[in-house]
N, CA, C and O atoms as a GROMACS GRO file, in nm:
protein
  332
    1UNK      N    1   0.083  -0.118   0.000
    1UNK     CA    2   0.000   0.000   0.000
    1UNK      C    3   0.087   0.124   0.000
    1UNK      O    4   0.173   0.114   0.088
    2UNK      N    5   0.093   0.204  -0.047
    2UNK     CA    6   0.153   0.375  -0.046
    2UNK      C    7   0.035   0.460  -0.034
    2UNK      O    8  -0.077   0.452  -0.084
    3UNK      N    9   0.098   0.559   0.061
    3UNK     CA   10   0.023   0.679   0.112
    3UNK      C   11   0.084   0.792   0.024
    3UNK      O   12   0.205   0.811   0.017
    4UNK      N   13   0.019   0.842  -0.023
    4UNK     CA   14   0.081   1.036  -0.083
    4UNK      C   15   0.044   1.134  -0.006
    4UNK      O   16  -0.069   1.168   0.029
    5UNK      N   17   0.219   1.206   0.035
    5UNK     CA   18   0.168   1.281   0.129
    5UNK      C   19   0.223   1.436   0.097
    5UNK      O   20   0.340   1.471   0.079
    6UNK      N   21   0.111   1.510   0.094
    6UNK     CA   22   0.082   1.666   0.063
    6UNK      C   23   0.122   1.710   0.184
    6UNK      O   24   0.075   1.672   0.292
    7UNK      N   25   0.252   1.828   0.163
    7UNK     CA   26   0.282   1.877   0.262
    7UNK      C   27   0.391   2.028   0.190
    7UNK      O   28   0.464   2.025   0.091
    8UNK      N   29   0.365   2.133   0.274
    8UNK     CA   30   0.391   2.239   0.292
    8UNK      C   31   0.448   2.295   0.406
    8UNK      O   32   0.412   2.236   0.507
    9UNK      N   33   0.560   2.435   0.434
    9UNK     CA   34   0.566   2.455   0.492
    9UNK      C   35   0.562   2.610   0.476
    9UNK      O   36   0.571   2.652   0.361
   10UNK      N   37   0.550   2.710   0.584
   10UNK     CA   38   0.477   2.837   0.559
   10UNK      C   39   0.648   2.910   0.521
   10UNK      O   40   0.737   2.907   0.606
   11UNK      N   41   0.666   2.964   0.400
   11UNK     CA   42   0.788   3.044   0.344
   11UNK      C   43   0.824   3.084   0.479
   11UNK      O   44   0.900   2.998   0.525
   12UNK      N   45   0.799   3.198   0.583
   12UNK     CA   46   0.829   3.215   0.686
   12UNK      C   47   0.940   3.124   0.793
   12UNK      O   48   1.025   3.153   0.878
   13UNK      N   49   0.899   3.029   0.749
   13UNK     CA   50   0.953   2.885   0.865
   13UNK      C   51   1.067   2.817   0.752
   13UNK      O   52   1.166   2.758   0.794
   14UNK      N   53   1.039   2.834   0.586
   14UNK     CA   54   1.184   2.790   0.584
   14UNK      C   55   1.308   2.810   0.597
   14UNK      O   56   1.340   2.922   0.637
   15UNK      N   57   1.400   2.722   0.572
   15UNK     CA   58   1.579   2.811   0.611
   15UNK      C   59   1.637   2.781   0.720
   15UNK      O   60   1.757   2.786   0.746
   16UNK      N   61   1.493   2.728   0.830
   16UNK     CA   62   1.563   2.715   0.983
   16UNK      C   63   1.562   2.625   1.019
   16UNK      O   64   1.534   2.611   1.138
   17UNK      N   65   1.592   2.506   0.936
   17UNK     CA   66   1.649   2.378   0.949
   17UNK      C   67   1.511   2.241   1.056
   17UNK      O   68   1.518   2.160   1.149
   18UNK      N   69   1.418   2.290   0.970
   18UNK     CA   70   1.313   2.241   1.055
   18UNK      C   71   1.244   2.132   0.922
   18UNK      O   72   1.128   2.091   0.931
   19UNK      N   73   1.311   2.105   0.834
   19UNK     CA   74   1.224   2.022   0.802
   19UNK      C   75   1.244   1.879   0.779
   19UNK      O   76   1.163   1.811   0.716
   20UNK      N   77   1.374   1.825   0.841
   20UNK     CA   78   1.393   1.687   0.884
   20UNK      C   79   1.338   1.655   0.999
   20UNK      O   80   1.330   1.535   1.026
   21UNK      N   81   1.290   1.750   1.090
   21UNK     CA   82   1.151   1.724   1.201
   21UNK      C   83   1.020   1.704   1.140
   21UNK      O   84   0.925   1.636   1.178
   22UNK      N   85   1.039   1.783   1.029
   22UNK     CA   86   0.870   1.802   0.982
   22UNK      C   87   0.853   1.702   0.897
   22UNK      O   88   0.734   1.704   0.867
   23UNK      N   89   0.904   1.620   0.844
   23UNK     CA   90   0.912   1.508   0.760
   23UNK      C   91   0.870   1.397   0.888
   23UNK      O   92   0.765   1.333   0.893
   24UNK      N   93   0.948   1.394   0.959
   24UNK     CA   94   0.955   1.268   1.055
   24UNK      C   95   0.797   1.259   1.170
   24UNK      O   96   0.734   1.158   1.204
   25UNK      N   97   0.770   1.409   1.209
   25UNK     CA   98   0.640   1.408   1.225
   25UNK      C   99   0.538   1.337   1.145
   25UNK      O  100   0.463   1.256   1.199
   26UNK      N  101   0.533   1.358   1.045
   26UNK     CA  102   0.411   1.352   0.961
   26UNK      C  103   0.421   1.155   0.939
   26UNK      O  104   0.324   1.085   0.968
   27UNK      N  105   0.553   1.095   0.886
   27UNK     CA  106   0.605   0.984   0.858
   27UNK      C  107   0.499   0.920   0.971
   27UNK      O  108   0.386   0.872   0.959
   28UNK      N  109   0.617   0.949   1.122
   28UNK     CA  110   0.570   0.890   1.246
   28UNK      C  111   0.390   0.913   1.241
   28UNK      O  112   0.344   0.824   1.169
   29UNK      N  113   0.296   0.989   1.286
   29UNK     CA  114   0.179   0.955   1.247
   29UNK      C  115   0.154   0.824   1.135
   29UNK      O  116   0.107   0.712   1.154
   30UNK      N  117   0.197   0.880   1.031
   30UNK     CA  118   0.133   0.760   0.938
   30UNK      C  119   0.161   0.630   0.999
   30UNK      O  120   0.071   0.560   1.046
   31UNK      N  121   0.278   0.598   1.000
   31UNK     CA  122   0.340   0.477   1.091
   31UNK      C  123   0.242   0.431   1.177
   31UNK      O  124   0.187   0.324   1.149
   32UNK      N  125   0.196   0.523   1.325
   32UNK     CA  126   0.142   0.503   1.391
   32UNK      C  127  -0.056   0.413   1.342
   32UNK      O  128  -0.111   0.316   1.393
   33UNK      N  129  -0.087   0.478   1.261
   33UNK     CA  130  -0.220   0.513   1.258
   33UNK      C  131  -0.255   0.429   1.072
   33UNK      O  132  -0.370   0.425   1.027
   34UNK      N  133  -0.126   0.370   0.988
   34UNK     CA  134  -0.193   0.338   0.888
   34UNK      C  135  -0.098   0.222   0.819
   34UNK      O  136   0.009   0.281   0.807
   35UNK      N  137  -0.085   0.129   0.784
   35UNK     CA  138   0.003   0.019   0.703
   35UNK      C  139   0.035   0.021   0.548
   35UNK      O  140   0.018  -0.052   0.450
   36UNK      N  141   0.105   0.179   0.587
   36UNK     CA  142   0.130   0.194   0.445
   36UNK      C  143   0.266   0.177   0.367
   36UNK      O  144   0.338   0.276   0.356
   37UNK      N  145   0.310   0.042   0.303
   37UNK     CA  146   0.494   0.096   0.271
   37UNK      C  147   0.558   0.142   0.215
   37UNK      O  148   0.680   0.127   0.221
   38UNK      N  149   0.496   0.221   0.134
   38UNK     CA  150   0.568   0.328   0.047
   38UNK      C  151   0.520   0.474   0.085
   38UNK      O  152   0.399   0.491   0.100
   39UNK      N  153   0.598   0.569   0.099
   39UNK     CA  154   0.585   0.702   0.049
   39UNK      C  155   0.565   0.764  -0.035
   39UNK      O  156   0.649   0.727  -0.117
   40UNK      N  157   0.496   0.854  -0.087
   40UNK     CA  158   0.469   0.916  -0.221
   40UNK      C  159   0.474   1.070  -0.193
   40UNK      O  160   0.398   1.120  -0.111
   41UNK      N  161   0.569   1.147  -0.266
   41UNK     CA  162   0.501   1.290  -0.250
   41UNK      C  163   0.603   1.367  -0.433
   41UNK      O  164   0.680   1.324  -0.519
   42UNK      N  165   0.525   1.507  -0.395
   42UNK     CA  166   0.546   1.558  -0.533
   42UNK      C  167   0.633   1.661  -0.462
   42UNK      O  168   0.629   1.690  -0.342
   43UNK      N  169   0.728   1.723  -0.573
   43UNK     CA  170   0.801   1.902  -0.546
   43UNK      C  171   0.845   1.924  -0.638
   43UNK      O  172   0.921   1.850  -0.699
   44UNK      N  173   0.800   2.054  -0.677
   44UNK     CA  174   0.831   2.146  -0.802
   44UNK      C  175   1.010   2.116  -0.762
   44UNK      O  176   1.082   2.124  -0.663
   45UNK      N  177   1.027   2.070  -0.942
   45UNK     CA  178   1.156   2.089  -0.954
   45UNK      C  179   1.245   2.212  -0.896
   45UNK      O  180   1.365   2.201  -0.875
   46UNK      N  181   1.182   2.311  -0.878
   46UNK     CA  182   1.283   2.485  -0.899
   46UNK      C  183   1.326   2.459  -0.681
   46UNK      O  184   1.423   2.501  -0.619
   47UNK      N  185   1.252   2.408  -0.649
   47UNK     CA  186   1.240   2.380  -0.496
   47UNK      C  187   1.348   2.315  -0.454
   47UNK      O  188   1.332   2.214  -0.385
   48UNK      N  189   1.486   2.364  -0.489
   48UNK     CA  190   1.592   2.270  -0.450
   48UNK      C  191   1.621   2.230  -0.290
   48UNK      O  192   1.678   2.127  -0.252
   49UNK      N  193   1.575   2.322  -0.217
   49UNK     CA  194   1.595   2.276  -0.054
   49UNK      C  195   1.527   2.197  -0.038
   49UNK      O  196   1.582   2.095   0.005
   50UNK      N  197   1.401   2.190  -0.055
   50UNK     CA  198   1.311   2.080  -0.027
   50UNK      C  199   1.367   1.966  -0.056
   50UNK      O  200   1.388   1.880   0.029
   51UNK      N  201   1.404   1.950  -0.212
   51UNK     CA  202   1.446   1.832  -0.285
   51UNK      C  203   1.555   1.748  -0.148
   51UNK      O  204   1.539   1.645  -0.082
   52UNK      N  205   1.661   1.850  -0.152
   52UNK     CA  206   1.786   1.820  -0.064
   52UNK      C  207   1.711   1.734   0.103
   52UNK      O  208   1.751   1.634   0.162
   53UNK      N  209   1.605   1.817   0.132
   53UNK     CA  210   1.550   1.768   0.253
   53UNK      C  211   1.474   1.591   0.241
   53UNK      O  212   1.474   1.496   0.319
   54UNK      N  213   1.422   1.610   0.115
   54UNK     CA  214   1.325   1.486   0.124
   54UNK      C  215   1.470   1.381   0.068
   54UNK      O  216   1.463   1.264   0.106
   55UNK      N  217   1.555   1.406   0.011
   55UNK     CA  218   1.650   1.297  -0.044
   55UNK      C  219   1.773   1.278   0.097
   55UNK      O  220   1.859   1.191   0.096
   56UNK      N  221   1.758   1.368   0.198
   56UNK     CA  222   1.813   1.348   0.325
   56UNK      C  223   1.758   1.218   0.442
   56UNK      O  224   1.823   1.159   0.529
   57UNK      N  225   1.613   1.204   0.404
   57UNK     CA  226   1.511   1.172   0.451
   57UNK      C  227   1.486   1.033   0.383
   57UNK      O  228   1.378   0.986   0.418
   58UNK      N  229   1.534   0.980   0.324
   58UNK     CA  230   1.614   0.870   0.239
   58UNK      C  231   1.458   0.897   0.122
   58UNK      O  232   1.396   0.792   0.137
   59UNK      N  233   1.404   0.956   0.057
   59UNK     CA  234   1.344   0.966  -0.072
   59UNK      C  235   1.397   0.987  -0.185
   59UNK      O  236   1.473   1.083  -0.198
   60UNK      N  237   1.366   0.891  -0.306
   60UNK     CA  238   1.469   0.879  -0.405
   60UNK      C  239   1.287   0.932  -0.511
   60UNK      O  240   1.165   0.920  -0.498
   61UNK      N  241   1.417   1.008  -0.633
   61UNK     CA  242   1.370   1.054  -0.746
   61UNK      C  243   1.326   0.916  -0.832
   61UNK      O  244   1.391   0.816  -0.860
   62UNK      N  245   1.163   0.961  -0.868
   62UNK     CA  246   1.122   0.809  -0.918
   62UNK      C  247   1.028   0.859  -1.057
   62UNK      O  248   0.949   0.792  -1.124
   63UNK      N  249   1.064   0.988  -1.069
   63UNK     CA  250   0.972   1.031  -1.180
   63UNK      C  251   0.928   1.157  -1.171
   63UNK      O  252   0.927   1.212  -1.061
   64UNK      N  253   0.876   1.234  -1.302
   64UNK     CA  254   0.851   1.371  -1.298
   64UNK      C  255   0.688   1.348  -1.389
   64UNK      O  256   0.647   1.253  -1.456
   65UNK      N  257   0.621   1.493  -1.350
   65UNK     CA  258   0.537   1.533  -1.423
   65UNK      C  259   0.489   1.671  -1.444
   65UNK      O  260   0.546   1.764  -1.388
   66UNK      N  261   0.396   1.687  -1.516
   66UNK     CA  262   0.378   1.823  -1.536
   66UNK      C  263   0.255   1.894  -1.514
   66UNK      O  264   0.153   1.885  -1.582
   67UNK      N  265   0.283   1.995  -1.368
   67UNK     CA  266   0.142   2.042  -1.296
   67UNK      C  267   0.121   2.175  -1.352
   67UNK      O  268   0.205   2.264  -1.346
   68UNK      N  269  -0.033   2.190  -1.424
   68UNK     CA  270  -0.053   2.345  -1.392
   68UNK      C  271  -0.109   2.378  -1.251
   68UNK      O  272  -0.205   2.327  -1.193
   69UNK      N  273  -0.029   2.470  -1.212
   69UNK     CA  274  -0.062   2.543  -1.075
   69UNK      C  275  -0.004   2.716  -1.095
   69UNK      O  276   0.085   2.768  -1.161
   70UNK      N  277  -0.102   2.761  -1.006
   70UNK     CA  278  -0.048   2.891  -0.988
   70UNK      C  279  -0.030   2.958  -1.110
   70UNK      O  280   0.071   3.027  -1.128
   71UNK      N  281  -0.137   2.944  -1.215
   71UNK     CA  282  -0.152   3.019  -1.370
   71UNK      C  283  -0.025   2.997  -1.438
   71UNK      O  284  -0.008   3.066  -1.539
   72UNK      N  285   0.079   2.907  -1.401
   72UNK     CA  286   0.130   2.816  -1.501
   72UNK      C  287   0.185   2.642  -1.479
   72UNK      O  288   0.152   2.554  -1.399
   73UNK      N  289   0.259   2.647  -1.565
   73UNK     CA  290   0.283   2.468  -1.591
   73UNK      C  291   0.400   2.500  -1.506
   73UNK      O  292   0.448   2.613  -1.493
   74UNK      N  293   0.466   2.334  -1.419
   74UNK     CA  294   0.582   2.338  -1.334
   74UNK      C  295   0.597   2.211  -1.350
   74UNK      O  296   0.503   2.135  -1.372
   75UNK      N  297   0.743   2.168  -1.340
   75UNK     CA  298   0.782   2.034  -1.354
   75UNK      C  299   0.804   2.008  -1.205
   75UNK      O  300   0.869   2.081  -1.129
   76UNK      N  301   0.741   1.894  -1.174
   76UNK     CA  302   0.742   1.844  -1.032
   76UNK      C  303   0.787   1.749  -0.996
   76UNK      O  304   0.715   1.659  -1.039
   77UNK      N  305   0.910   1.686  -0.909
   77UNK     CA  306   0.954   1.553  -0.878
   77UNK      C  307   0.928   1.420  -0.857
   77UNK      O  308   1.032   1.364  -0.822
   78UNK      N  309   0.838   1.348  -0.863
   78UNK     CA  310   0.792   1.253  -0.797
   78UNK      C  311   0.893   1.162  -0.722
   78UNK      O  312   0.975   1.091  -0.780
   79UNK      N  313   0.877   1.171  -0.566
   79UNK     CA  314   0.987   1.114  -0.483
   79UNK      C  315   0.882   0.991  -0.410
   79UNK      O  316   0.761   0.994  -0.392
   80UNK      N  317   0.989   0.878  -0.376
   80UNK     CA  318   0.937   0.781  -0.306
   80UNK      C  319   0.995   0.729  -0.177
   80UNK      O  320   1.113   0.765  -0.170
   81UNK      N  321   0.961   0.666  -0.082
   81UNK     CA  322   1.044   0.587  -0.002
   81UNK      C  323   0.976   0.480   0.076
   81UNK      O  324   0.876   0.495   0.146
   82UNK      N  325   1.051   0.360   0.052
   82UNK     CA  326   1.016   0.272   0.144
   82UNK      C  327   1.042   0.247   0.235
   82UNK      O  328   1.160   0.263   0.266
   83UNK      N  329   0.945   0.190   0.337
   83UNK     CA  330   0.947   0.182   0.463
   83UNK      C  331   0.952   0.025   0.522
   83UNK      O  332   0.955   0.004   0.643
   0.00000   0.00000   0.00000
């Protein structure tokens, strides 16, 4: 089973080294509460910290696609990880 998980953090809060907590929060819930073994999530290519955070977080690049958002098109990562 894989869960996809939508997650954001408020521009404000990035930079300050908070999001190998904020990954592990969200993980741990799922863990807790669902039997899921894969990870799924998306990030605009241009998002290189993020990238760096979720591939810290052992998520590997498994594919791209192409979102319109925000009144245009963005190439987005598709990252995975098993658990």
């Amino acid at each position: 089973m894989k869960a996809e998980i939508g997650l954001g953090l408020a521009p404000s809060l990035t930079g300050h080294g908070l999001g190998k907590e904020f990954i592990k929060v969200i993980e741990d819930y799922v863990k807790q509460n669902f039997a899921f073994k894969t990870y799924i999530l998306s990030v605009a290519e241009f998002n290189k910290r993020a990238i760096k955070v979720y591939q810290k977080a052992g998520y590997q690049e498994t594919g791209s696609e192409n979102v319109h958002t925000n009144g245009g098109i963005y190439k987005f990562i598709i990252m995975t990880k098993s658990v």
